[in-house]
N, C-alpha and C positions, 0 to 999 in steps of 0.2 A: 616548525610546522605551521601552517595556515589555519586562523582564528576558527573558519568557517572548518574545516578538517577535523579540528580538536574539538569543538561542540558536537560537530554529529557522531565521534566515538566516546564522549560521554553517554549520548542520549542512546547508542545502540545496547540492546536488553531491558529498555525499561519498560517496556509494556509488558507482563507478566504471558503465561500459557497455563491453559489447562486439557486435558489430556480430552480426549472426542471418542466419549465412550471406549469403548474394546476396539478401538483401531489401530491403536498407536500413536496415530496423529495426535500433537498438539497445534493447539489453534490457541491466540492469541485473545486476550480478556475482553480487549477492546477491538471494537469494527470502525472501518472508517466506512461511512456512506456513501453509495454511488450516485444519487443522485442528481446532486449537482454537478458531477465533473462532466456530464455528456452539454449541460450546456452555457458553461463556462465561455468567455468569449478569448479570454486569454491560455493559449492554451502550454505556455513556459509557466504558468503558475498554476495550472492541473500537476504536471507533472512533476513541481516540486512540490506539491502537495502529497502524492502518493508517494513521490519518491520516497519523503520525508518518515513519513506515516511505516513504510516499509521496515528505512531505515532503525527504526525504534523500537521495529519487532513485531508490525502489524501486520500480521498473515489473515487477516479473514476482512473482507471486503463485500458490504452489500450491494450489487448488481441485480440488474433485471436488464432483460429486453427491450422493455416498456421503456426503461430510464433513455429519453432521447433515442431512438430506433438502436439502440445496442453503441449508441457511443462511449458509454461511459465507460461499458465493461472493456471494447478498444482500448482506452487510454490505457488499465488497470495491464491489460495484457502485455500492450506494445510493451510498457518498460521493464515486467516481470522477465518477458521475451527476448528483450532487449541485451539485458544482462544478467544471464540465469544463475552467473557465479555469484551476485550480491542478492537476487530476489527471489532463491528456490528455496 
C-alpha cells in the first residue's frame, strides 16, 4: 500500500462528533475555516487542504458569502460534490 494511502487511513475518525441538539446529526468537534480558502492563490493546495480536513472527519466548515464573493464555500462544495461517496 502507498505511504501516502496508509497515513490518511490512520488519520480517518480522528476528529471526534458530537451530537447537534435533537437532530440527529453529528457534527464534528473541530471546524475548519473558510476564510482563507476563497483566496488562496494555489488552488491544488485548497483542495488538499479540505480534502484532508474531510478526510479526518471534519464535517462542519465555516463559510460565509462575504469570504471572497462565495469562493470559499465553492471550493468546500465542488469536492463534497465531487465525491459524495467519501464527503457525505
Amino acid at each position: 500500500m502507498q505511504p501516502e494511502i496508509e497515513q490518511r487511513k490512520r488519520m480517518a475518525g480522528l476528529v471526534p462528533h458530537r451530537p447537534l441538539g435533537r437532530t440527529g446529526i453529528q457534527g464534528s468537534a473541530l471546524a475548519l475555516g473558510g476564510y482563507h480558502l476563497g483566496s488562496a492563490r494555489n488552488q491544488q493546495e485548497v483542495n488538499d487542504i479540505v480534502a484532508r480536513a474531510m478526510e479526518s472527519g471534519v464535517n462542519f466548515f465555516d463559510n460565509a458569502w462575504e469570504y471572497h464573493n462565495g469562493h470559499s464555500e465553492e471550493v468546500v462544495d465542488h469536492l463534497r460534490f465531487s465525491k459524495p461517496e467519501r464527503y457525505s
